[in-house]
C-alpha positions as CSV (number, residue, x, y, z in Angstrom):
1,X,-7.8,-41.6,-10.3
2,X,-9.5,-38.9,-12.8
3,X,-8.1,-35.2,-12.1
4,X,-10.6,-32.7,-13.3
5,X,-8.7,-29.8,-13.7
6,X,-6.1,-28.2,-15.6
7,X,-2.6,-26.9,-15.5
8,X,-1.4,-24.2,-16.8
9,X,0.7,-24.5,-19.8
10,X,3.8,-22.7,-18.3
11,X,3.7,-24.9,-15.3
12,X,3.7,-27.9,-17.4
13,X,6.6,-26.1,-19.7
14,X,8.8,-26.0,-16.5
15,X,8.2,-29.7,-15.5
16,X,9.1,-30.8,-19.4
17,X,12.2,-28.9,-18.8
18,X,13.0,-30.3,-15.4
19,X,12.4,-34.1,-16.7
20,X,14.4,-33.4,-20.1
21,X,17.7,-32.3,-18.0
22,X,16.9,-36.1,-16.0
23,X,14.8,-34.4,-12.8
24,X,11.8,-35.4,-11.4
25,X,8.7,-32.5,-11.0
26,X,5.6,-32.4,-9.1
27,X,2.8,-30.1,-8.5
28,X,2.8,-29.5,-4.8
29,X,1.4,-27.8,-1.8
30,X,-1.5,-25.4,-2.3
31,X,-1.3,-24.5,-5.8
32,X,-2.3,-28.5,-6.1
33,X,-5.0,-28.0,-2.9
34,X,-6.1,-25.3,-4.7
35,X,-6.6,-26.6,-8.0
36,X,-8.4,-29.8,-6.7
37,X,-11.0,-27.7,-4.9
38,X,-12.0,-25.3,-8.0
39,X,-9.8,-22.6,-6.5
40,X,-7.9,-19.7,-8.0
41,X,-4.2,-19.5,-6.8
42,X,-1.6,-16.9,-7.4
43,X,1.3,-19.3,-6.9
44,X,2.6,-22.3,-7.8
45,X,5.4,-24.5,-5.6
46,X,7.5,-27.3,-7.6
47,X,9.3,-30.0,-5.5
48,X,12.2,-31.3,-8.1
49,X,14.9,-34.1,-7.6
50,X,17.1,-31.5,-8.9
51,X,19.6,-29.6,-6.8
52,X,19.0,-25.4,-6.5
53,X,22.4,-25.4,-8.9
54,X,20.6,-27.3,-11.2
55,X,17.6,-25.5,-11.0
56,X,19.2,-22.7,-12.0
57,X,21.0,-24.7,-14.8
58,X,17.8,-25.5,-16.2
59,X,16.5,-21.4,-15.7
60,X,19.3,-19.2,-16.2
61,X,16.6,-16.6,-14.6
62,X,16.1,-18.8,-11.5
63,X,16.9,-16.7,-8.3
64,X,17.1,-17.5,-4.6
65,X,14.2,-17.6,-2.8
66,X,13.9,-18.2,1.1
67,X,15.8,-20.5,2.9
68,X,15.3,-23.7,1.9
69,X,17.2,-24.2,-1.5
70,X,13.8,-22.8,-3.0
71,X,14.5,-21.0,-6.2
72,X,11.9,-18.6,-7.7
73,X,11.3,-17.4,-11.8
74,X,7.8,-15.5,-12.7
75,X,6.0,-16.0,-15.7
76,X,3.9,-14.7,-17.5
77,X,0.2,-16.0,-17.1
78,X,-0.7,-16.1,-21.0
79,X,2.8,-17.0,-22.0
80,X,2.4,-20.4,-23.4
81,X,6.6,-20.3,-24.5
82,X,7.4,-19.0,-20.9
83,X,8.8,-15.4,-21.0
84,X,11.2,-14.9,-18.7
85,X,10.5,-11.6,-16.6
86,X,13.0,-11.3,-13.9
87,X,16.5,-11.4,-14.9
88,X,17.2,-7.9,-13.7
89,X,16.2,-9.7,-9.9
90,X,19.4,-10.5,-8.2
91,X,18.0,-12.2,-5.1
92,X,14.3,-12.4,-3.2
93,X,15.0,-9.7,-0.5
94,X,15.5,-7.1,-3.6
95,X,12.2,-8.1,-5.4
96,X,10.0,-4.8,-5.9
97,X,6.5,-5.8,-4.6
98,X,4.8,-3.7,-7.3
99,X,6.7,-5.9,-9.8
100,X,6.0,-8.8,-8.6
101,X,2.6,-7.7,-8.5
102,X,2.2,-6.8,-11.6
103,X,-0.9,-7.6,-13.4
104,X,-0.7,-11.5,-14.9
105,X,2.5,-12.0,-13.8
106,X,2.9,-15.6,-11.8
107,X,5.3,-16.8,-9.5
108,X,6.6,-20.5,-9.2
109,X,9.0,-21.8,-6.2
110,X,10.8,-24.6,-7.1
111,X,11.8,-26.2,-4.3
112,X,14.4,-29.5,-3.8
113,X,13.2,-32.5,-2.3
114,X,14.1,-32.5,1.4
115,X,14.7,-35.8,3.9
116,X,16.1,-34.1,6.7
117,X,13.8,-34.0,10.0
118,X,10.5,-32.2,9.8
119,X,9.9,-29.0,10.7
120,X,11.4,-25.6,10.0
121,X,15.2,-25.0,10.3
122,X,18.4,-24.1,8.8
123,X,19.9,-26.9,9.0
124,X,17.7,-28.8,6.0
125,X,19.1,-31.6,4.2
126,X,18.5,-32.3,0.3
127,X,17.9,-35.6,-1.2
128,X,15.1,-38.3,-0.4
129,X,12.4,-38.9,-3.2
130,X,8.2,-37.0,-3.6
131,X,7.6,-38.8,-0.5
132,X,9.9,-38.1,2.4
133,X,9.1,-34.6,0.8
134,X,5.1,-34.9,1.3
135,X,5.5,-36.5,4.8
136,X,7.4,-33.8,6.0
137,X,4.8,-31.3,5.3
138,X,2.5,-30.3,7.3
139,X,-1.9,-31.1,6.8
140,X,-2.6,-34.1,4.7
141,X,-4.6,-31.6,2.3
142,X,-0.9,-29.8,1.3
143,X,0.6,-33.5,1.2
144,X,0.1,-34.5,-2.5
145,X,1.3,-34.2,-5.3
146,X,0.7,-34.6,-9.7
147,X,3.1,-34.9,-12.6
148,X,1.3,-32.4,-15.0
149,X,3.3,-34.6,-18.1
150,X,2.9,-38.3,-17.1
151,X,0.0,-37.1,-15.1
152,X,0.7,-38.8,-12.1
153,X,-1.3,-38.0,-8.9
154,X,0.4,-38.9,-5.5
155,X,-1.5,-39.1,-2.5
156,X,0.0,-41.1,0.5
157,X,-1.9,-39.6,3.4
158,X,-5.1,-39.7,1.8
159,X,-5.2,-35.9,1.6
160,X,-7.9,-35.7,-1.2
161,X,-10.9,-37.8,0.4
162,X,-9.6,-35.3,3.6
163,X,-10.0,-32.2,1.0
164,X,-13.8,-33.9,-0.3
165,X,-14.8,-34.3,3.5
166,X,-13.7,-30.7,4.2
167,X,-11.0,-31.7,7.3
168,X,-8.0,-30.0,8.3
169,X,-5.6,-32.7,9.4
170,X,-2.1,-33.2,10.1
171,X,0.4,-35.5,7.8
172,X,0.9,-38.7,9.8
173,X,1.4,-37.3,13.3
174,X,-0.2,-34.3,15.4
175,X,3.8,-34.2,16.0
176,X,3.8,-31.7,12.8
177,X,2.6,-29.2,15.1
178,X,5.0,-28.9,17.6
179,X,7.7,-29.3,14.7
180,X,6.9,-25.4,13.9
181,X,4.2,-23.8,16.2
182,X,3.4,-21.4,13.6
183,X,1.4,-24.4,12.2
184,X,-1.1,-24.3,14.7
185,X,-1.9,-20.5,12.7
186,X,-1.9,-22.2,9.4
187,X,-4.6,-24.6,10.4
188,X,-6.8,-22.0,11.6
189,X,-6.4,-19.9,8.9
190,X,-6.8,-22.8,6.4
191,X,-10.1,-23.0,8.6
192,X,-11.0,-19.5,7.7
193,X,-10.0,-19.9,3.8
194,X,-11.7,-22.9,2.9
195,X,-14.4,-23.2,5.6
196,X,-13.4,-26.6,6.6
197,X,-13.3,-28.3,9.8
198,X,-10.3,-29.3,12.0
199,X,-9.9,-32.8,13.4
200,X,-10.0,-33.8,16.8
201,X,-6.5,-34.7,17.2
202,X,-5.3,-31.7,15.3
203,X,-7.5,-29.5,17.3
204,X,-6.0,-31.0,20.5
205,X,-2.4,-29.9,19.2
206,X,-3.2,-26.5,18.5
207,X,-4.0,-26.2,22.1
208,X,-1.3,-28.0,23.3
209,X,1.0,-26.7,21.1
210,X,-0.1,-23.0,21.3
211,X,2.8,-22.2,23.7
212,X,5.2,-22.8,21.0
213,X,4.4,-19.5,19.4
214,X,6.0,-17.2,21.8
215,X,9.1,-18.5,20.2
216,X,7.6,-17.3,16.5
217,X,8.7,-13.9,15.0
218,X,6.4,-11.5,15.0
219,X,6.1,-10.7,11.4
220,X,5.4,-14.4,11.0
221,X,2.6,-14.4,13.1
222,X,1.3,-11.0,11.7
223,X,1.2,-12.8,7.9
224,X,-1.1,-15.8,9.0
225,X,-3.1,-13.5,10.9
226,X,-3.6,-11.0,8.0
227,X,-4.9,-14.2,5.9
228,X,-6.9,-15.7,8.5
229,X,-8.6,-12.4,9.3
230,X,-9.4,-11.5,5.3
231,X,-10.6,-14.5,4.5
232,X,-14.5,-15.7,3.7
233,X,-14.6,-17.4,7.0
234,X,-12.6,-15.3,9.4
235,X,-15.1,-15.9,12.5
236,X,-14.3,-19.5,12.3
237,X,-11.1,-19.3,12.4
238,X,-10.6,-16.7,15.1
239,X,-12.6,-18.9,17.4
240,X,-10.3,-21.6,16.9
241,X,-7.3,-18.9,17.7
242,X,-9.8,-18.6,20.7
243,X,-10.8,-21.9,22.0
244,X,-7.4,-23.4,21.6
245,X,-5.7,-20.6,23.5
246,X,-3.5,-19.1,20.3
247,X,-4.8,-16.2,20.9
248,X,-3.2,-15.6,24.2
249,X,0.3,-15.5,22.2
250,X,-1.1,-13.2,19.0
251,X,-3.4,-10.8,20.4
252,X,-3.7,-11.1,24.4
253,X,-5.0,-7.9,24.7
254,X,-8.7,-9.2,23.1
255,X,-8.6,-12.1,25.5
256,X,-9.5,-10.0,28.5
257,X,-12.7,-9.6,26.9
258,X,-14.0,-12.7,27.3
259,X,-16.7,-13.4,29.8
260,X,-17.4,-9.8,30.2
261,X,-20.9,-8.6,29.3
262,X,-22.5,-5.7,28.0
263,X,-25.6,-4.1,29.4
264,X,-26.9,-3.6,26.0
265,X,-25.4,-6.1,23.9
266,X,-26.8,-9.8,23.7
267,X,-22.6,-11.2,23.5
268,X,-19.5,-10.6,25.7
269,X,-17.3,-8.1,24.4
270,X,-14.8,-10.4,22.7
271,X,-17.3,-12.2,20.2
272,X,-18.8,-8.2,20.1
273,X,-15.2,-7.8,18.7
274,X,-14.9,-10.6,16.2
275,X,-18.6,-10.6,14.7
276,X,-17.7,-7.4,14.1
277,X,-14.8,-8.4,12.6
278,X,-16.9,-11.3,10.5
279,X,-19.6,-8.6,9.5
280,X,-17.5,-5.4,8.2
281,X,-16.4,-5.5,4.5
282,X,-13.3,-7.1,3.9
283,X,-10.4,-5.4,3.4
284,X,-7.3,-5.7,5.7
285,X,-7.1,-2.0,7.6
286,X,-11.3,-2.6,7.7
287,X,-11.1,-6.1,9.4
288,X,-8.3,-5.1,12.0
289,X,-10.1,-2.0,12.9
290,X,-13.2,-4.0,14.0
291,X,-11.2,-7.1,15.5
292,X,-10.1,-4.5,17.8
293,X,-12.0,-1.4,17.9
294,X,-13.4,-2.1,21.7
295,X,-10.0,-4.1,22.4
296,X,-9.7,-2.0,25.8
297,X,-13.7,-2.1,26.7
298,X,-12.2,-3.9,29.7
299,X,-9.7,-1.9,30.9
300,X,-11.9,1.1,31.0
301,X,-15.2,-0.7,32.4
302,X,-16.9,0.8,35.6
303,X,-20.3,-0.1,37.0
304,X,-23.2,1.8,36.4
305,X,-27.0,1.5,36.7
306,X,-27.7,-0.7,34.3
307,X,-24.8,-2.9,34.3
308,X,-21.0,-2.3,32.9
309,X,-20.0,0.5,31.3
310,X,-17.0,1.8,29.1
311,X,-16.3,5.5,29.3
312,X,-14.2,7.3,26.1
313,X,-12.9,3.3,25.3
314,X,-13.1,4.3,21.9
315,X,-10.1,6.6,22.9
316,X,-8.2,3.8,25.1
317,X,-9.1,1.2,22.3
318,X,-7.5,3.6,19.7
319,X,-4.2,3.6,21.5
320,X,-4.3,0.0,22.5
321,X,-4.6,-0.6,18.7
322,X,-1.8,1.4,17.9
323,X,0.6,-0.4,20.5
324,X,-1.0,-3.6,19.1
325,X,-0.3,-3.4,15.6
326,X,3.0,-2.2,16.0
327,X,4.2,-5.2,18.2
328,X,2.8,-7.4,15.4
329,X,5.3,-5.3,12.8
330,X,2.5,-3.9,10.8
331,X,2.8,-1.2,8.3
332,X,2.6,2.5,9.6
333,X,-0.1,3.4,7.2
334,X,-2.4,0.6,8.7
335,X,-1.7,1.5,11.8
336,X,-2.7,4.4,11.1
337,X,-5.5,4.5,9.1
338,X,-7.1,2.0,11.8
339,X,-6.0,3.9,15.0
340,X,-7.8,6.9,13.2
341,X,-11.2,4.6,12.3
342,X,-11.4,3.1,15.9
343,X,-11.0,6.4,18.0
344,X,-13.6,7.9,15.6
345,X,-15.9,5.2,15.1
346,X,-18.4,6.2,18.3
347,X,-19.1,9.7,16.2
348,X,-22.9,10.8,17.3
349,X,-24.8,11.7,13.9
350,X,-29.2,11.9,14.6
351,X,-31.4,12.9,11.9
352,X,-30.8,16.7,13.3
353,X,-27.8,16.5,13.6
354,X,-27.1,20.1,11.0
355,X,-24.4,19.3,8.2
356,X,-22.1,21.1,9.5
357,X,-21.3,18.0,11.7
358,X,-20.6,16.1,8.5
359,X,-18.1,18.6,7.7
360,X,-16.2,18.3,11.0
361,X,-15.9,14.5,10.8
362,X,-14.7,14.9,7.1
363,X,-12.3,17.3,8.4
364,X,-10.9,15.0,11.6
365,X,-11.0,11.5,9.0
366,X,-10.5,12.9,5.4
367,X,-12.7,11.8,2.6
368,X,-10.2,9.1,2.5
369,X,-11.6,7.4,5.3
370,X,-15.1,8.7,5.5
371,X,-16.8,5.7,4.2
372,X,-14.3,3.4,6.0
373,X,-15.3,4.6,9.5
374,X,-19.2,4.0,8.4
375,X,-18.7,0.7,7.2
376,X,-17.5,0.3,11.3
377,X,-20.3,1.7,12.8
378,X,-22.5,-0.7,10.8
379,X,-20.4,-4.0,11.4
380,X,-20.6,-2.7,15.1
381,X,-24.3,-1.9,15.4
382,X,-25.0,-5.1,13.5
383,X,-22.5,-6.8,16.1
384,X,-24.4,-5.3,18.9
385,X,-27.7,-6.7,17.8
386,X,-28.8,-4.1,16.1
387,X,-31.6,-5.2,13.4
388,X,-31.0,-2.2,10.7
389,X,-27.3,-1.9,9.5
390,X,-28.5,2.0,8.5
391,X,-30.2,3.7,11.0
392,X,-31.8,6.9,10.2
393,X,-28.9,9.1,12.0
394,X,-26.2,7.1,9.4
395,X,-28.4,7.6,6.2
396,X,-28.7,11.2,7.2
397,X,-24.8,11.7,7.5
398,X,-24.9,9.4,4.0
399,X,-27.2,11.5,2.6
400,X,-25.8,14.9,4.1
401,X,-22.6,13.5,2.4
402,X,-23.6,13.6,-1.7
403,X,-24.3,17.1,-0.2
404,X,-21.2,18.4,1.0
405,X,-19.2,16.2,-2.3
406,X,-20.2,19.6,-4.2
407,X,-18.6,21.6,-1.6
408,X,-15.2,20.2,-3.3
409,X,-13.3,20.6,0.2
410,X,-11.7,18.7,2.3
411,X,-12.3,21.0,5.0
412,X,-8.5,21.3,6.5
413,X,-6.7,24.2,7.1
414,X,-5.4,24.1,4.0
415,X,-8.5,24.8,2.4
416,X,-9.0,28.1,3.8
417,X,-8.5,31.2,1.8
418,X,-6.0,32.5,4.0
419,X,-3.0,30.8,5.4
420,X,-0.7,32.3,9.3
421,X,1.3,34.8,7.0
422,X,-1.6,36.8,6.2
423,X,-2.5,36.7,9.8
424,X,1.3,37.6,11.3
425,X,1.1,40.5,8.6
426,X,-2.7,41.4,9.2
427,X,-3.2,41.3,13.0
428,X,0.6,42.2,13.7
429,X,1.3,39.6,15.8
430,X,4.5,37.2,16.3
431,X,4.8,33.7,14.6
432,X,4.0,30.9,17.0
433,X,1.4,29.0,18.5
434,X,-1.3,31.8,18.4
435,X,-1.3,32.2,14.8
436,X,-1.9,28.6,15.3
437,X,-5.2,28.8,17.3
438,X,-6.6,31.7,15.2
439,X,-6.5,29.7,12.2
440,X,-8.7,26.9,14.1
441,X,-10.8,29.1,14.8
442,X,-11.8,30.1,11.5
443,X,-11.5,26.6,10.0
444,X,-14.5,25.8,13.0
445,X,-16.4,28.8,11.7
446,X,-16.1,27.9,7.8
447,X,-17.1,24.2,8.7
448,X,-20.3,25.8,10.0
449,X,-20.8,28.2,7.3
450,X,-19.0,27.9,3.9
451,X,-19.6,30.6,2.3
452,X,-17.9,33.2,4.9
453,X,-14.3,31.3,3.3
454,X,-13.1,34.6,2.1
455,X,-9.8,36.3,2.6
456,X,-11.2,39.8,3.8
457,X,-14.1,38.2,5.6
458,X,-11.7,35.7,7.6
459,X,-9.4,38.4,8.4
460,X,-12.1,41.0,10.2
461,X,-13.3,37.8,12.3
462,X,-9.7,36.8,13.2
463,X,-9.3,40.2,14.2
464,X,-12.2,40.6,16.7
465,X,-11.4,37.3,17.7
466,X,-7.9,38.6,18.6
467,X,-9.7,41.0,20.7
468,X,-12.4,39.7,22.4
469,X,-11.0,36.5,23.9
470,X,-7.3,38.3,24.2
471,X,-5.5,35.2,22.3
């Protein structure tokens, strides 16, 4: 059978060094997928006859990796001799992200055969030969494998005329499912990588099996959903989350959307929610803050005139988002960079609306987020049916924007030309919250006219508002 790709040289190095010391070594998994489909992959798995002490025998720099006898080394992408890069690691849990990140630098498990039971558990055994190894895995596109040296292609469950005809099915028995639930993720998200379709029997176990992930960390289920949701065909895959009732065990919360209609909109809110999720540019704080930036449409819906109604759910949504994220173990930045895009993402900007507007959103999101929070409103105007992505009020805030950049603020109270000491020394007033307020006030009355940001000009109104409103 004619392979018409490449290996790289270091992963061919490693398997001559593995069959010198008397070891067997195959390309595996979805390095192997990956490189039969045209497809770029970061990483590369090995499955080796040879023991993790002998791994290591073979790679002095060889260190632990996971839990299943796997041991990791990183190489060098342009390193034909294989440069060794990590002897300074002493096991995976102390690995420095930005290092292993670092630009060209490739990491390869090399993982024992195993012939225990399928499925994911501590108790694995070692031993068997390449195919108990593939049978125990888990889609028959992940279930082959190729000798780079002898060049050898293995492919017992017909996983490469499955990878031509673009289906997702399991290795021998839908039973691969229920043997770790967090399967039932991988196939959708394989869904959303690759764009393929799901077979029927697989499909079926998702559903069935989709109880099975109550039982799944957290962070587990936070990973898959982070791929799914990033990749180039994230709406298919979160309908299969969907339609096979996953969903109900990730994200519950988006579920009580279903069924329930806007007046306004031609879809319910929950495909409202994920066609803005499809739409927005991808990025992962981007793509979670529209999968749920109308997450709690439903818990604040009343009736009106015209049909339902959601009063200030950006504000509920926000918070639902928050409590959302965190349960799925995400990182405090994301959480909240997206809480801030989803509680200001209904912002009101018309063609009159003055500049001075622009300034008080800069000053509530930051520059940093700016942009961010109008890529949202156009993934959800476009998700609500809208024809234009730009309306004229957004190309007026756009436009009012390459205004303001000359401005060179980022309109917070630290941008003022006075700070609460000079108003404690100049009003002669106590420290505390009203110094607080007074400051406010003038950061309001700079956003709506600039060029008042002067020390002695700031100071006279600070004093007559003193006065007049008895702060």
């Amino acid at each position: 059978m004619e392979l018409c790709f490449e290996v790289p040289v270091f992963i061919k190095d490693i398997c001559m060094k593995l069959n010198a010391a008397g070891f067997k070594a195959y390309v595996v998994g979805g390095a192997l997928r990956d490189m039969l489909l045209g497809r770029k992959n970061p990483d590369f798995d090995i499955a080796t006859s040879a023991l993790p002490h002998e791994i290591a025998s073979v790679f002095p720099d060889a260190i632990p990796y996971g839990d299943f006898g796997t041991m990791m080394v990183l190489r060098k992408e342009s390193d034909s001799a294989i440069e060794t890069e990590n002897r300074e690691l002493q096991n995976h849990k102390d690995i420095d992200p930005g290092y292993k990140n670092r630009e060209n630098l490739i990491k390869i498990e090399i993982t024992p055969f195993r012939n225990d039971a399928p499925g994911r558990k501590p108790d694995y055994a070692f031993g068997g030969n390449i195919y108990t190894d593939l049978a125990r895995r888990d889609f028959t596109i992940n279930s082959m494998a190729y000798d780079p040296v002898s060049g050898e292609f293995l492919d017992p469950f017909d996983g490469r005329k499955d990878l031509q005809s673009g289906i997702i099915k399991c290795t021998g028995s839908t039973r691969r499912i229920w043997e770790d639930p967090l399967r039932a993720m991988r196939a959708a998200r394989f869904q959303a990588q690759l764009g393929f379709s799901i077979d029927a029997s697989t499909l079926y176990a998702l559903r069935a099996g989709a109880p099975g992930l109550a039982d799944i960390s957290r962070e587990r289920i936070r990973d898959e959903l982070s791929k799914l949701i990033t990749a180039d065909h994230a709406f298919d895959g979160l309908v299969t989350l969907v339609v096979t009732g996953l969903m109900e065990h990730i994200i519950p919360e988006l579920m009580e959307g279903m069924g329930m209609m806007h007046f306004n909109k031609p879809v319910d809110v929950l495909e409202h929610n994920l066609i803005a999720c499809r739409i927005i540019r991808n990025t992962l704080p981007l793509r979670l803050a529209a999968l749920l930036h109308d997450v709690a449409k439903p818990r604040t819906a009343i009736r009106g005139e015209k049909g339902l109604e959601f009063p200030k759910h950006h504000i509920s949504s926000a918070q639902l988002a928050g409590e959302i994220l965190a349960g799925l173990r995400y990182d405090k930045k994301i959480i909240k960079k997206v809480v801030l895009l989803i509680k200001h993402h209904m912002f009101h900007y018309a063609p009159e609306t003055p500049i001075s507007d622009a300034r008080r959103l800069i000053s509530k999101v930051g520059w940093e987020n700016i942009y961010d929070l109008i890529d949202l409103r156009v993934a959800d105007r476009l998700a609500s049916g809208f024809e234009k992505a730009v309306g004229r009020g957004l190309r007026k805030l756009i436009d009012d924007l390459e205004i303001l950049k000359q401005e060179h603020s980022d309109y917070q109270l630290k941008d003022l030309d006075i700070c609460g000491r000079d108003i404690i020394k100049n009003l002669n007033i106590e420290p505390g919250p009203k110094v607080g307020e007074i400051l406010n006030i003038l950061l309001d009355k700079v956003l709506e006219d600039p060029s008042i940001n002067k020390r002695e000009i700031l100071i006279q109104i600070a004093r007559k508002e003193l006065s007049e409103k008895s702060l």
